[in-house]
C-alpha positions in Angstrom: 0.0 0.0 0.0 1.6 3.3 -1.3 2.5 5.5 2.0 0.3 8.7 2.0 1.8 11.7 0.6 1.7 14.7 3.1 1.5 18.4 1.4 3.3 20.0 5.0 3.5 23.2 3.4 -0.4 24.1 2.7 -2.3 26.6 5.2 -6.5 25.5 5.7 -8.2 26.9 2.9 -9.7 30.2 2.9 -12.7 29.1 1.9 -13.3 27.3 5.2 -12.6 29.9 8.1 -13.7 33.6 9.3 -11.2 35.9 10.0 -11.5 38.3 13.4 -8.7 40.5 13.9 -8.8 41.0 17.7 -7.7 44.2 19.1 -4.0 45.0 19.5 -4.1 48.9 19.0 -2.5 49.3 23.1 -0.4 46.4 22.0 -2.2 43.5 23.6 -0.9 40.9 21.6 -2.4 37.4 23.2 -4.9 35.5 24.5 -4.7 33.1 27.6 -8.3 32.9 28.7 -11.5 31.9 26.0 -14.3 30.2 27.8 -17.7 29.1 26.7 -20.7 29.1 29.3 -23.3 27.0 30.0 -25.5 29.1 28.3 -23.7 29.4 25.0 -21.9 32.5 25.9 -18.3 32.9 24.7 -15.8 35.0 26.8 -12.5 36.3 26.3 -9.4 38.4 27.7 -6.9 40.1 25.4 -3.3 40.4 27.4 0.0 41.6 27.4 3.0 39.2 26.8 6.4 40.2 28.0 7.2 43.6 25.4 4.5 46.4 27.5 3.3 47.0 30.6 -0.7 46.2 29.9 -3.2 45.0 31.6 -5.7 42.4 30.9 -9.2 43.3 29.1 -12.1 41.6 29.4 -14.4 40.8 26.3 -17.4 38.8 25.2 -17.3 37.1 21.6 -20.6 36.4 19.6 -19.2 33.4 17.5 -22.8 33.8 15.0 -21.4 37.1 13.6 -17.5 37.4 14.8 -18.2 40.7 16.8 -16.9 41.7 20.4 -18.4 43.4 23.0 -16.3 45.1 25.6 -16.6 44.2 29.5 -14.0 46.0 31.5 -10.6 47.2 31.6 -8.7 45.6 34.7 -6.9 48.3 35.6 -10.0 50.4 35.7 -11.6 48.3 38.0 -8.2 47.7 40.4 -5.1 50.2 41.7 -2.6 49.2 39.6 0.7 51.1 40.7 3.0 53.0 38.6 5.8 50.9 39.1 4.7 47.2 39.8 4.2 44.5 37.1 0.6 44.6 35.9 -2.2 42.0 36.0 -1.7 41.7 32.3 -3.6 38.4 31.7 -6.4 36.0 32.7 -4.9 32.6 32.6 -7.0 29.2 32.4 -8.6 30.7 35.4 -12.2 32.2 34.2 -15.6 29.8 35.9 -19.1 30.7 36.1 -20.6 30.8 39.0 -24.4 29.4 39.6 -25.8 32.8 39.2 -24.6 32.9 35.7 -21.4 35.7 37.1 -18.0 34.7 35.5 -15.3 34.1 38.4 -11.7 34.8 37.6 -8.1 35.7 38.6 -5.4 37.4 37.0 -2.5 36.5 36.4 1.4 38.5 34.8 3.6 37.9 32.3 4.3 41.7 31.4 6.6 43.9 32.2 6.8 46.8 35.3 7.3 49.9 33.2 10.7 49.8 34.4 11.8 46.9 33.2 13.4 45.8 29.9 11.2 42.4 29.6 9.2 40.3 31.8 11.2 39.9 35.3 8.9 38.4 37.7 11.2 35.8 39.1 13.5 38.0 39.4 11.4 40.9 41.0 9.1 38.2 43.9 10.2 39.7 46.7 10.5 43.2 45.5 7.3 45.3 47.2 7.8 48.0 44.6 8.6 46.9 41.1 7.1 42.9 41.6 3.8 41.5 41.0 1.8 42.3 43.9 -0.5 39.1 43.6 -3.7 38.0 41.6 -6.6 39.7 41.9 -9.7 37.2 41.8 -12.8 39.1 40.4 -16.5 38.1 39.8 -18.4 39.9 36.9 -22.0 40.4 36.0 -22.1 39.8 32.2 -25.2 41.5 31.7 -24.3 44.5 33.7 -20.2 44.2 33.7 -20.3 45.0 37.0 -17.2 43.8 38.7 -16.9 42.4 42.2 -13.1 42.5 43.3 -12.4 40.1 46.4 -9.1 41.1 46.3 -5.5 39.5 46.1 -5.6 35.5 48.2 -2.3 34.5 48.0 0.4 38.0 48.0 3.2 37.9 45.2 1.8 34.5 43.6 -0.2 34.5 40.5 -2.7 32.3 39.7 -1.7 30.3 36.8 -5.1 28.3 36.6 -8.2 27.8 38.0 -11.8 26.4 38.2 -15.0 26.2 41.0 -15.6 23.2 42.4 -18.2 20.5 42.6 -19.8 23.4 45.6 -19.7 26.8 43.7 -18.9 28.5 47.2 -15.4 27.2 46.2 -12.7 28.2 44.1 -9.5 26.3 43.9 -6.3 27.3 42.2 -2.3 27.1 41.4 0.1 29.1 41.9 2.9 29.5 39.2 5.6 30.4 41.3 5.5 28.8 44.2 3.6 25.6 42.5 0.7 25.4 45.7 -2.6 24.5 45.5 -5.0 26.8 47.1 -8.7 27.0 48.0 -10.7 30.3 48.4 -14.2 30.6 50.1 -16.3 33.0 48.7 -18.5 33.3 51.2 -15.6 34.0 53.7 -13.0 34.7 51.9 -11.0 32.5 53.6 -7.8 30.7 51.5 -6.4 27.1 52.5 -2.7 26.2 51.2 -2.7 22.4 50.3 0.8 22.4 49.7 3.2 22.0 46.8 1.6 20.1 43.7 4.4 20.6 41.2 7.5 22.1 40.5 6.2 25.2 39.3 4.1 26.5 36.5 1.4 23.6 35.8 -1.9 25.3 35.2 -4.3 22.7 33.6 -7.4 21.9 35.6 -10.2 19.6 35.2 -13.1 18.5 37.3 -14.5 14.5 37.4 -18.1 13.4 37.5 -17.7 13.3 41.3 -16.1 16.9 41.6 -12.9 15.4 41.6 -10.5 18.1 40.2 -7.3 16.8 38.6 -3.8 18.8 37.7 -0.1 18.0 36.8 3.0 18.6 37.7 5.4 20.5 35.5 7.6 17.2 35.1 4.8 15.3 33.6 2.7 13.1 36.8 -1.0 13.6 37.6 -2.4 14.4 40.6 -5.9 15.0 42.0 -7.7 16.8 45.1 -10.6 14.6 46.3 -13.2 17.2 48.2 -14.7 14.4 50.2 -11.4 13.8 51.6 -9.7 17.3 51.5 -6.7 15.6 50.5 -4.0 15.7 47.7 -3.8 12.0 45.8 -1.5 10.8 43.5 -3.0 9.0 40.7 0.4 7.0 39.4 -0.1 8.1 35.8 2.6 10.2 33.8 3.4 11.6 30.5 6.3 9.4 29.0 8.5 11.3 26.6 10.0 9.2 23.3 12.4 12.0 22.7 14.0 12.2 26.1 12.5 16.0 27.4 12.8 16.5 31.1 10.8 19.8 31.1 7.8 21.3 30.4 6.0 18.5 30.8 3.2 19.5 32.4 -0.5 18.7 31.4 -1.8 21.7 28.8 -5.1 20.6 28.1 -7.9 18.1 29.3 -11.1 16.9 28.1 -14.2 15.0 29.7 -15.3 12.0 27.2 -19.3 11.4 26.9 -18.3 7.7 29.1 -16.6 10.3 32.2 -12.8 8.9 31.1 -11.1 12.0 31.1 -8.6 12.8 28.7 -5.0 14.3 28.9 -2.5 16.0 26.4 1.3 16.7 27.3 2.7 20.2 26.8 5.5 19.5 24.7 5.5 15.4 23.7 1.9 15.8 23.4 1.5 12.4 24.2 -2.4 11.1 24.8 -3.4 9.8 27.6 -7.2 8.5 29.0 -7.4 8.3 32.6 -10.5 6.0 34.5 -11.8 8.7 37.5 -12.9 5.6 40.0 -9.8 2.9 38.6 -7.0 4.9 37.9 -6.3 2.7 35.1 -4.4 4.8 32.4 -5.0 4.0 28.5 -2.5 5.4 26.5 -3.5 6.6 22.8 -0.4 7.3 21.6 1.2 11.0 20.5 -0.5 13.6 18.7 2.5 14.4 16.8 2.7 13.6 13.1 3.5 10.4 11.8 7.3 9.7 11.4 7.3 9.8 7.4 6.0 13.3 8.2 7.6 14.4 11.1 11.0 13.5 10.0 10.7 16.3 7.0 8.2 18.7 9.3 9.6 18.1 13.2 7.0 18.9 16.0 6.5 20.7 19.3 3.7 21.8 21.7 0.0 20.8 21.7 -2.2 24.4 21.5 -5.5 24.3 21.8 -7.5 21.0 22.2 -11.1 20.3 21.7 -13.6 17.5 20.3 -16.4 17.6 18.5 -19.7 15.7 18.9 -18.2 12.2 17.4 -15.5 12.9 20.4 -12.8 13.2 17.1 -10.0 15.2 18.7 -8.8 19.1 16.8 -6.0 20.7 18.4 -3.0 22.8 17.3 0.3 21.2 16.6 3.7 23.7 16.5 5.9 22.5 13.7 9.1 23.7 11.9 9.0 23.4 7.7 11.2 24.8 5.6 12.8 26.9 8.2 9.7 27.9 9.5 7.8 27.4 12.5 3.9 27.7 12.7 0.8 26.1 14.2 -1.5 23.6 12.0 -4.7 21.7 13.1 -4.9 18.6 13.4 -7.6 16.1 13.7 -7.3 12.9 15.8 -10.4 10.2 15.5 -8.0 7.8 17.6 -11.6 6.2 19.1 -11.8 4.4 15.6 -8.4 3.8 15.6 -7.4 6.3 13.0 -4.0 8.1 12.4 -3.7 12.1 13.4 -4.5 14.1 10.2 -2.9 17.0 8.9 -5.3 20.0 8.2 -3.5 22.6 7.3 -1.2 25.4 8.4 -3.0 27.8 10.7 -2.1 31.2 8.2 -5.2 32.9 7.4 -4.3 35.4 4.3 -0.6 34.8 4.9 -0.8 35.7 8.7 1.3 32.8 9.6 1.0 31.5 12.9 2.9 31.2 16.5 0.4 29.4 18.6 -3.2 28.4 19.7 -3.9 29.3 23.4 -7.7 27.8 23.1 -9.8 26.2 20.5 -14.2 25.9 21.0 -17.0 24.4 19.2 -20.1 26.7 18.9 -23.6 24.9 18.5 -23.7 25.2 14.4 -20.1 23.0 14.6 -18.2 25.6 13.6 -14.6 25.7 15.7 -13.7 28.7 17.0 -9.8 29.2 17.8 -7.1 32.1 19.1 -3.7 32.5 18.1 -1.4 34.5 20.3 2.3 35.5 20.5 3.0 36.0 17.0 3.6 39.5 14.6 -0.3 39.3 13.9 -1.6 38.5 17.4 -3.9 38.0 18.0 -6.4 37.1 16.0 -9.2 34.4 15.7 -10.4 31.8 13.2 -14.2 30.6 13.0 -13.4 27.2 11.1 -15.6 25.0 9.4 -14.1 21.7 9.8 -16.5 19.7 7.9 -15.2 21.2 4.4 -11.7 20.4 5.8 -9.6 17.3 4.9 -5.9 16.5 4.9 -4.6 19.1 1.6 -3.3 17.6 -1.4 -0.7 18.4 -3.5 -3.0 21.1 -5.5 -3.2 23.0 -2.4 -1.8 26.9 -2.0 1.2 27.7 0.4 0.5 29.3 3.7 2.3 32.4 2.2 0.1 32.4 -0.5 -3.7 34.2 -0.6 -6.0 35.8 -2.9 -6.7 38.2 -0.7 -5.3 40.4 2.5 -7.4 41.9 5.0 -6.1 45.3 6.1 -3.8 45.3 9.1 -4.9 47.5 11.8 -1.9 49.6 13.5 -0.9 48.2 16.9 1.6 50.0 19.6 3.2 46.7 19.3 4.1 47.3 15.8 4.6 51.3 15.8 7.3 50.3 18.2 9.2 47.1 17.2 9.4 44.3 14.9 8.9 40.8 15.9 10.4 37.3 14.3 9.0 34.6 15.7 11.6 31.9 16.9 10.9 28.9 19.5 12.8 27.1 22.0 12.5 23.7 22.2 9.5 24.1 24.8 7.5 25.4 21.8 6.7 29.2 23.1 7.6 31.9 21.4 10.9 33.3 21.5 11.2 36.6 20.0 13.9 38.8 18.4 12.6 42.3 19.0 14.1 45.1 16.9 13.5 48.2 18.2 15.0 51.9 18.7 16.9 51.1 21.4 19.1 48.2 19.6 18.5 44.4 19.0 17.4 42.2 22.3 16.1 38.7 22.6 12.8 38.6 25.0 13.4 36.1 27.5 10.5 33.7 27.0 9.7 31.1 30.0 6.0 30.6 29.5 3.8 32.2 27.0 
């Protein structure tokens, strides 16, 4: 049987996707937090990543039309000082609470105004120029009113977070100091349950049961059982085939229809299905491409990671052709034992791609994803994966487009220049060009 022939250098075809250009124009140029409620709402948070001092705004998306509505401006709603590192971002931390408010936390990865790039490790202990701590925050989505309850944890910022199984409680990570916290909102009371990782594992996910499960940034999975208020260790790990020692951690996780819950490495992106009430770990194999593929196109971090109603897996693949790296989707249907499937490079109208933070399915079964961290970010695709299949050899370069939507002006662009480069972790690393000289941003996690 002739071996498939893989055309690694084709982009998804324009005649499958929306294009939103989301706003940059302050020089916001990611996304860390898109979330979809239970009532078909979509929310999102536009951020600053390591070049300006900014600080997180707040927006809801209406996926039928591709227009945004502005909620809030963070630091209009919380004393943000001159000098200290902003709350530039919402990370994996936005919930919705019983009443239909959203819950959240920020969380930093910009710059104090001060400082030449992001130097938060290096600035923890420093009461004037540091991070201050995350600010959790519930919002009225109808109103936008916005309920502060203030920073839980000093100096730590909450790199992930969810409600649990009893809405009167919100449970977090730390990215610094790797904890796991729990915050009572009617109280305001936080518990500190102790190191869970290393540091810098955000991922959470909640069982049938209320079971919520996490990782540790070298790859094992834990869980916090509420009926026990205890840390457990479930003796299932990401195994690398290449040998990588970091960055590990669980990215994204998925409930199946059967309650299995399903788990994606950062950077091996290896697959695995964990039973909630056995433990018993089924692994599916990598989501890389195959090695006829991946030997001519090599691969790096999962972005993004959701299925659709046949539980068939799309999710955002970093790769490096032709000198080049960018995101494509993928699609997985490893249920019926299939082969991961090339979609396409993620480069609508030439805007090539650095990575996917967050990928949803609206009710019409259209998939709705964010790229972030690149010279276009960010910006986001409504797909229509049902006209997509694996592109032949007939298919255009991701360079290539009949047409380019206007670029609107950012303060990211007025001031600098950005190539997009990756360490072998798979985040952007950046060369900034700018009137002050040539500087590398130091890039630890986008």
């Amino acid at each position: 049987m002739a071996r498939m022939k893989h055309n690694l250098s084709a982009a998804i075809s324009e005649k499958a996707f929306r294009f939103i250009q989301l706003p940059n124009e302050q020089g916001h140029n990611a996304v860390w937090e898109f979330k979809r409620s239970p009532e078909g709402r979509f929310f999102l948070s536009i951020c600053g990543e390591n070049e300006l001092p900014l600080s997180a705004i707040l927006y809801e998306y209406y996926p039928r039309d591709g227009r945004l509505r502005k909620m809030f401006e963070v630091d209009r709603e919380w004393i943000v000082d001159r000098e200290a590192m902003p709350p530039s971002k919402v990370h994996t931390s936005l919930d919705f609470l019983p009443d239909g408010r959203l819950i959240m936390a920020t969380h930093n990865t910009a710059p104090a105004p001060g400082h030449p790039r992001w130097l938060y490790e290096q600035h923890y202990e420093d009461m004037w120029q540091g991070y201050p701590g995350s600010v959790v925050m519930l919002v009225d989505p109808d109103t936008n009113a916005v309920q502060v309850r203030g920073i839980p944890v000093p100096r730590e910022s909450i790199y992930g977070g969810l409600l649990g199984a009893d809405p009167r409680y919100f449970y977090f990570t730390g990215y610094m100091r790797g904890h796991f916290y729990r915050l009572d909102l009617r109280t305001n009371e936080v518990r500190d349950y102790g190191k869970v990782t290393e540091y810098a594992s955000f991922r959470l996910i909640r069982d049938d049961r209320g079971r919520i499960y996490g990782g540790t940034y070298s790859g094992e999975l834990w869980r916090y059982d509420p009926e026990k208020d205890a840390i457990e260790d479930t003796k299932a790990r990401f195994i690398s085939p290449y040998g990588t020692r970091s960055r590990r951690q669980c990215a994204y996780a998925l409930k199946s229809p059967t309650g299995s819950l399903f788990f994606a490495g950062n950077v091996d992106g290896e697959l695995l299905e964990l039973d909630p009430e056995t433990l018993k770990v089924t692994r599916h194999g990598y989501m890389h491409l195959r090695e006829d593929a991946r030997e001519a196109c090599p691969t790096q971090a999962i972005g993004g990671m959701e299925a659709d109603e046949n539980f068939r897996l799309y999710y955002g693949l970093v790769t490096t052709c032709d000198g080049k790296g960018m995101m494509r989707l993928m699609r997985w249907d490893m249920l019926n034992k299939k082969e991961p499937e090339n979609l396409g490079l993620v480069a609508p109208y030439g805007k090539e791609s650095c990575f996917i933070c967050e990928m949803i399915f609206d009710d019409a079964g259209t998939l709705h994803l964010i790229e972030v961290c690149g010279p276009h970010s960010p910006y986001l695709m409504a797909v229509d994966v049902k006209r997509l299949s694996a592109p032949g050899s007939e298919a255009r370069p991701s360079g290539w487009s009949r047409r380019r939507p206007r670029r609107r002006p950012s303060a990211r662009n007025a001031l600098s220049t950005r190539t997009s480069k990756r360490g072998g972790h798979g985040c952007c690393r950046c060369t900034i060009s700018c009137r002050g000289g040539r500087r590398r941003c130091a890039t630890r996690r986008w």
